[in-house]
C-alpha positions in Angstrom: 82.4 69.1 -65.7 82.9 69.4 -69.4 84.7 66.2 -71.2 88.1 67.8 -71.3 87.6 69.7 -68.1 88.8 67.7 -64.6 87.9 71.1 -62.2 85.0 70.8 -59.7 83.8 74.5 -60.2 81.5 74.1 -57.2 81.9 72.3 -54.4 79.0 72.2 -52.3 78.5 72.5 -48.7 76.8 69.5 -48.4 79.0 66.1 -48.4 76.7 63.8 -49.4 76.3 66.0 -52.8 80.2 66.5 -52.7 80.9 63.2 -52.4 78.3 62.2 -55.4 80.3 64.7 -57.4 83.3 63.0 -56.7 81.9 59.9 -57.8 80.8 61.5 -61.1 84.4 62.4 -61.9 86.0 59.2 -60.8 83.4 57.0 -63.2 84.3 59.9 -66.2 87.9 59.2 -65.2 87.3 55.2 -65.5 86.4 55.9 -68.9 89.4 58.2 -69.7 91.5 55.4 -68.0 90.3 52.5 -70.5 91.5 54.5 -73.2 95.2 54.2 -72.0 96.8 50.7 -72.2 96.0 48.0 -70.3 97.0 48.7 -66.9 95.2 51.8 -67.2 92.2 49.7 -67.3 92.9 47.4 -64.5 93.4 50.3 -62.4 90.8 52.1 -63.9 88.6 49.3 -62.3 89.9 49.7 -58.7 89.6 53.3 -58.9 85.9 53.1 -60.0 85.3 50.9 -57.2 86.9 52.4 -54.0 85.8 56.1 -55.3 82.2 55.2 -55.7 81.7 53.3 -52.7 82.6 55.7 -50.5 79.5 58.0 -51.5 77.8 54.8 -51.6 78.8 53.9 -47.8 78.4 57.6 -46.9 74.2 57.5 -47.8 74.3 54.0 -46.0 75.5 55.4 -43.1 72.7 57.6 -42.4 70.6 54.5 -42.0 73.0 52.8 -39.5 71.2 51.4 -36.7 73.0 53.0 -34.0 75.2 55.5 -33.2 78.5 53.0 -33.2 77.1 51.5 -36.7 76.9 55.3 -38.1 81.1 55.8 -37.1 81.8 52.2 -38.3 80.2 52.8 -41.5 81.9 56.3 -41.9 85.5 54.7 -41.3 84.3 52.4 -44.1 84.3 55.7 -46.2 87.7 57.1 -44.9 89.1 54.0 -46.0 87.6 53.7 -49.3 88.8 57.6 -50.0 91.9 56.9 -48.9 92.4 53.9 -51.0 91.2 55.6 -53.8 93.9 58.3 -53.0 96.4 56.1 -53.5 95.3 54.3 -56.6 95.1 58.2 -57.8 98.5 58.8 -56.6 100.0 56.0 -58.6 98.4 56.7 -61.8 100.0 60.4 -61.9 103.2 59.2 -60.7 103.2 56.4 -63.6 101.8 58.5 -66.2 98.5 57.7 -67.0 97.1 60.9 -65.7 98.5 64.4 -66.5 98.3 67.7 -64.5 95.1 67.8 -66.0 93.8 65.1 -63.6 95.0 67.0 -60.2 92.0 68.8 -59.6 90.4 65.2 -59.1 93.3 64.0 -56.9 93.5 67.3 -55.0 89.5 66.9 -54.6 90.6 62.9 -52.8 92.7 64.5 -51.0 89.8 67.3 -49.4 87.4 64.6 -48.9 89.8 62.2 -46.7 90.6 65.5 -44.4 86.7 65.9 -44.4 85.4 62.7 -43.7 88.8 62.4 -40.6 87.5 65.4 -39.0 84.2 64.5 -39.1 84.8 61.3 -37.5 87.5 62.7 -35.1 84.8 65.2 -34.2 81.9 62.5 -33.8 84.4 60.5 -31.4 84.2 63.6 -28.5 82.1 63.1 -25.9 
């Protein structure tokens, strides 16, 4: 990702990388963020947060003790992507991002359909 540049040219397969990507582009748009006014930094702070915990959460997860800690630590995830969705959401709506920014929203938005599905799946018997 170039400074300028918001696409993910590769997505990988792997969700753990994906989701450290995402991170990546959520602490660049921080940055960006804190170069707006002042509620772009205040929300710039609660995006950084939600968006980087859920990779965070997502590598923790692997180490849950059990099968039920792996799915509670996963829904930990969903939520943190989908809060970070919304924080997203209102930026663009409000202004402080442009249509340059999608590519980071639209890439929320792939990771919360991800990370249901997996857990949907995982809940089968």
């Amino acid at each position: 990702m170039d400074v300028g540049d918001w696409t993910f040219k590769h997505k990988p397969y792997d969700l753990r990388e994906r989701l450290f990507n995402f991170a990546c582009a959520i602490t660049r748009l921080a940055k960006f963020l804190h170069t707006q006014d002042p509620i772009g930094a205040v929300l710039a702070a609660q995006v950084l947060r939600s968006g980087t915990s859920a990779g965070a959460n997502y590598e923790e997860a692997d180490d849950g003790s059990s099968l039920r800690d792996r799915r509670a630590k996963r829904q930990i995830v969903l939520r943190e992507l989908k809060e970070t969705s919304f924080h997203l959401r209102v930026l663009r709506q409000a202004g402080l991002l442009t249509s340059a920014h999608d590519p980071v929203v639209g890439e929320c938005a792939e990771l919360v359909k991800i990370v249901a599905t997996l857990l949907r799946k995982s809940s089968r018997p």
